[in-house]
C-alpha positions as CSV (number, residue, x, y, z in Angstrom):
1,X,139.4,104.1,93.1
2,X,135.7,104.5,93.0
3,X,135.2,104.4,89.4
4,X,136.8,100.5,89.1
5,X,135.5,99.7,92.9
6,X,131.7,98.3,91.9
7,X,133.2,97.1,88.1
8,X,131.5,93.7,87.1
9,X,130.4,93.1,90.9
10,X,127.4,91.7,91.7
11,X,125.0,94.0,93.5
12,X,121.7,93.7,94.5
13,X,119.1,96.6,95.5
14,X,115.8,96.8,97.2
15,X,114.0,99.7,96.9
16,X,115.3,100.2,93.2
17,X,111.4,101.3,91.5
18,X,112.1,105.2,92.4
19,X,114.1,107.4,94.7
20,X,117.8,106.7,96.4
21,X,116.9,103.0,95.0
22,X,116.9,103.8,91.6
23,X,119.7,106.8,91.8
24,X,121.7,103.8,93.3
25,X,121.3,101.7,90.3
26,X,122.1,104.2,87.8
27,X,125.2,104.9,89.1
28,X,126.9,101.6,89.8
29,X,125.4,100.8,86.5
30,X,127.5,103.6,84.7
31,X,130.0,101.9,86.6
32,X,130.0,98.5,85.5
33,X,128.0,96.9,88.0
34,X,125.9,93.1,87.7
35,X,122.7,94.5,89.0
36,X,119.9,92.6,90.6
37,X,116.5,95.5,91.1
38,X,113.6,94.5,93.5
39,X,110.6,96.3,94.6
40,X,107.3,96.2,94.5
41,X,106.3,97.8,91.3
42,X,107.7,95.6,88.6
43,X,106.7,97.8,85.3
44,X,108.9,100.7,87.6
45,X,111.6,98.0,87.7
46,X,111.3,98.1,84.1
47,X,111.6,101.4,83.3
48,X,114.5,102.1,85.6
49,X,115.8,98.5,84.1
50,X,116.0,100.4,80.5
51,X,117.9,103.4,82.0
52,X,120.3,101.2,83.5
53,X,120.9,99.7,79.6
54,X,118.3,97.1,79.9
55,X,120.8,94.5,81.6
56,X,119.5,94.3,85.1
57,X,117.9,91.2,86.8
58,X,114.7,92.2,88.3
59,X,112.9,90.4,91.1
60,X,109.3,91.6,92.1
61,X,109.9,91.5,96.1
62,X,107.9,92.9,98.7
63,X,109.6,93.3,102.1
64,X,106.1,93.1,104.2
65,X,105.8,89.4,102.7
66,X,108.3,87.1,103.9
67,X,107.4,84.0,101.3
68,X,108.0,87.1,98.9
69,X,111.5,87.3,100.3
70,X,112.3,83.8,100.3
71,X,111.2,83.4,97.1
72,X,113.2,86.2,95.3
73,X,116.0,85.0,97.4
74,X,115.8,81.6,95.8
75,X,114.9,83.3,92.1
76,X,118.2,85.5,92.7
77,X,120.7,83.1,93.8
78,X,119.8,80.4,90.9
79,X,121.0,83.5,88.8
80,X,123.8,84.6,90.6
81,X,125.0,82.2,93.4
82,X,127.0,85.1,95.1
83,X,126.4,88.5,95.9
84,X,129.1,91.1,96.5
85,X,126.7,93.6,97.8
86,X,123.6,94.0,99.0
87,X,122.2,97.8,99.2
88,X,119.4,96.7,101.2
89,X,117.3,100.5,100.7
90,X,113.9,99.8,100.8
91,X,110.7,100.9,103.0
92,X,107.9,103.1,103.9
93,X,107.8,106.3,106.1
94,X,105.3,107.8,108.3
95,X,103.3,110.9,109.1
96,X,100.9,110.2,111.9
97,X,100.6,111.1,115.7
98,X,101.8,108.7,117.8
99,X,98.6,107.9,120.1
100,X,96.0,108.2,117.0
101,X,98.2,105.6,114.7
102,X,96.5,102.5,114.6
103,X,98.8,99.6,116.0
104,X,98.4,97.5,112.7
105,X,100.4,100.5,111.0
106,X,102.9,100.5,113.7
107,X,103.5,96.6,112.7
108,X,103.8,97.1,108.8
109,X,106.3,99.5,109.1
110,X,108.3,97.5,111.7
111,X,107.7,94.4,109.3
112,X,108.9,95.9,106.2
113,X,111.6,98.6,107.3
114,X,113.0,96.0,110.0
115,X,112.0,92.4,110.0
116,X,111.9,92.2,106.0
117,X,114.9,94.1,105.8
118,X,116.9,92.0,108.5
119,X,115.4,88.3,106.6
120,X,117.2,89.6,103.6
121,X,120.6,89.9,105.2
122,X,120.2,87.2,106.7
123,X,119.7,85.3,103.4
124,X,122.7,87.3,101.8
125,X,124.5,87.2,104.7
126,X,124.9,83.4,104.5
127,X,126.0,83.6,101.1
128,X,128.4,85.8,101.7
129,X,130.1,83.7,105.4
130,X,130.4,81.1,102.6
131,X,132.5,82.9,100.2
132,X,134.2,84.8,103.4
133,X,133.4,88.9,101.4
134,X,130.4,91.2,101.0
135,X,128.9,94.5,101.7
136,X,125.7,94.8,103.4
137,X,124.8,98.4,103.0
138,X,121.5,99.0,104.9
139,X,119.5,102.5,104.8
140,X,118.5,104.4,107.6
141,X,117.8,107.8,108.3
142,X,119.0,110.7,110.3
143,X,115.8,109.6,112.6
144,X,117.7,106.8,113.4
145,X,119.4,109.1,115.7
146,X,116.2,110.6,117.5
147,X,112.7,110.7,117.7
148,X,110.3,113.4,116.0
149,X,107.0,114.5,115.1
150,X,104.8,112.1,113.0
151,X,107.1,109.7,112.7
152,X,106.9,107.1,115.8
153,X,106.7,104.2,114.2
154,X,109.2,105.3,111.5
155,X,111.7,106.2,113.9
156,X,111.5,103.2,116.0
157,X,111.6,101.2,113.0
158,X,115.2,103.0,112.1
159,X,116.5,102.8,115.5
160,X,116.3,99.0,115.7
161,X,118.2,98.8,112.1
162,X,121.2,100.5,114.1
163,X,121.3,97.9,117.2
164,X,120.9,95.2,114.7
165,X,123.5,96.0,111.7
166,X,126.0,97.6,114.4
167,X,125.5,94.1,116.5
168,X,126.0,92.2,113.1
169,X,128.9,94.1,111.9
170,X,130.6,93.2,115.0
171,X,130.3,89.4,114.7
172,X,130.8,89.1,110.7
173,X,134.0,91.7,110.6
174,X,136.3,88.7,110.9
175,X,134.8,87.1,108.3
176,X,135.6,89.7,105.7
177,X,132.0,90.9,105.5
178,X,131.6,94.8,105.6
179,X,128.4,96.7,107.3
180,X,127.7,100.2,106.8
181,X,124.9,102.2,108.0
182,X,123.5,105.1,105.6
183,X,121.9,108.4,107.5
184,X,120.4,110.3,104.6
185,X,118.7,113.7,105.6
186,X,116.0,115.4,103.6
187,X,116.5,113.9,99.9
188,X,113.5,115.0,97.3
189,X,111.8,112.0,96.3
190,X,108.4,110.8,96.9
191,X,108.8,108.8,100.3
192,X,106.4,111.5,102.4
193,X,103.5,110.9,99.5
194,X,103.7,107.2,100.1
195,X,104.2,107.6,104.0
196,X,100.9,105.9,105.8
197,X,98.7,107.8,107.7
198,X,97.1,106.7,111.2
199,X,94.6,104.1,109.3
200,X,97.3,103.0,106.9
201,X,96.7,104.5,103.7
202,X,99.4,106.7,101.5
203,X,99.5,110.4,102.8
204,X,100.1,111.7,98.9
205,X,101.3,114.9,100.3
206,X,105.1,116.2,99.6
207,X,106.7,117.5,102.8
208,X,108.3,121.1,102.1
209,X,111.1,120.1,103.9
210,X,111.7,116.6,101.3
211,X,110.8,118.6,98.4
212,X,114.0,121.4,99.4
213,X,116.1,118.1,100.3
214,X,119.2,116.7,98.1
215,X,118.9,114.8,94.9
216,X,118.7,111.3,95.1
217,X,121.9,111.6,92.5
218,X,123.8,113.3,95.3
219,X,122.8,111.0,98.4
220,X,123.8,107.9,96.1
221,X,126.9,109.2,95.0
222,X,127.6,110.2,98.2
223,X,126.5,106.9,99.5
224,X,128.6,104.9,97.0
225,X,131.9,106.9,97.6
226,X,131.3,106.2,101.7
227,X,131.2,102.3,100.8
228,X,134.4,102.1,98.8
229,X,135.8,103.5,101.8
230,X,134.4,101.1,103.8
231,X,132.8,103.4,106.3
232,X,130.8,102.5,109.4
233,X,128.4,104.7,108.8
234,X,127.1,107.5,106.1
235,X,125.4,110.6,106.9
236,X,124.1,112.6,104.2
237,X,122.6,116.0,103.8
238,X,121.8,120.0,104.7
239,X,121.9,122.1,107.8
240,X,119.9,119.4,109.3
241,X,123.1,117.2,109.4
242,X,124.2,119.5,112.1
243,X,121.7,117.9,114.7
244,X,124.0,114.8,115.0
245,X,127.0,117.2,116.4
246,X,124.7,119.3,118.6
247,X,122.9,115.8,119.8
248,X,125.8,114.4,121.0
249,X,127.4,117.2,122.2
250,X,124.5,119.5,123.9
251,X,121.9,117.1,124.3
252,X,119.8,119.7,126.5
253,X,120.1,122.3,123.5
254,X,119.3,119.7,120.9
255,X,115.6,118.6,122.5
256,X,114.8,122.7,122.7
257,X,116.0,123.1,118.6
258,X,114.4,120.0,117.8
259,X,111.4,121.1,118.6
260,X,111.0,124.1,116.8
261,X,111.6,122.2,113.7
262,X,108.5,122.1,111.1
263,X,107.0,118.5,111.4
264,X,106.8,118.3,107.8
């Protein structure tokens, strides 16, 4: 089923320079897929462009900018008028005490992980009440479960992707429009070097625990089987996937193991 699933659709991914972004795109690419690749980094669109076969639209967008947004919105749907899916996987982590973070951090992540993420469903989203299908596929984290070390504004920022997509999914269902959620764990790719720091600036350390995580292969093809199935929600990962059992189930226990968990 999956093989055919994502043939000669039209799918469009954020986050697509490096990581589960560009994972994502080499695998629906194998598989057929239209592809639309945004991020930042244009001459990294390029490069994962020519490992996709070359065939790939790519957008610069930046999801802290909403004229960006709008703009490669418009650029996008002059191209292709309607998206199928949107994998919207792009944003920035975290490592930073809460109390010491400076508050203008706390707002770029919130504005890129939330409100830039939200603007582009929303943009998609119309498209796709119009032609009555599509897939929003939004990435979150395991940290959209609970709170930890470092990672305030991160979490919060994750958090407030579930009460909006699980809010949306509810009201679009009808409509033929899908909404899934994706929890990946610790998956090795540079998101803790390009976390911020409490004045804003790129950590450029690798966590231990990132660097032992799963491929970005696995956690897309895990991610990409979860979506044919059209599943509410994807979590990916180690022994670390175990916390969402033991959260809902001993929450008492979970806050005491939690904490004697390595902050990085």
């Amino acid at each position: 089923m999956i093989e055919n699933f994502y043939k000669d659709q039209v799918i469009w991914i954020t986050g697509a320079s490096s990581g589960i972004g560009e994972a994502l795109a080499l695998e629906l690419a194998a598989k057929g897929a239209t592809l639309v690749l945004s991020a930042r980094r244009e001459d990294e669109l390029q490069r994962v462009n020519q490992l996709c076969g070359g065939k790939a639209t790519i957008v610069k967008m930046d999801l802290g900018d909403e004229k960006s947004i709008r703009e490669a919105a418009s650029t996008v749907f002059n191209l292709h008028p309607q998206i199928d899916f949107l994998f919207n996987n792009g944003g920035i982590s975290q490592r930073s005490l809460c109390l010491e973070t400076d508050i203008s951090v706390d707002r770029r992540i919130m504005e890129v992980n939330f409100f830039g993420n939200i603007l582009l469903s929303k943009l998609v989203g119309a498209r796709m009440l119009s032609a009555k299908k599509g897939h929003i596929v939004v990435t979150s984290s395991l940290l959209g479960k609970w709170g930890f070390y470092l990672r305030s504004g991160y979490a919060a920022s994750k958090h407030a992707l579930h009460g909006y997509y699980e809010s949306l999914r509810m009201e679009v269902e009808k409509d033929g429009i899908y909404v899934t959620l994706v929890l990946p764990g610790f998956t090795n790719t540079e998101i803790s070097k390009h976390a911020l720091s409490s004045d804003g600036k790129p950590t450029n350390e690798m966590d231990h625990n990132q660097a032992g995580g799963l491929s970005p292969k696995q956690v897309a093809q895990s991610i990409l089987e979860g979506v044919a199935k059209r599943k509410f929600e994807i979590a990916i990962g180690g022994r670390e996937m175990k916390g969402l059992l033991v959260k809902r189930l001993f929450p008492a226990l979970f806050e005491k193991l939690v904490r004697k968990q390595s902050a990085k």
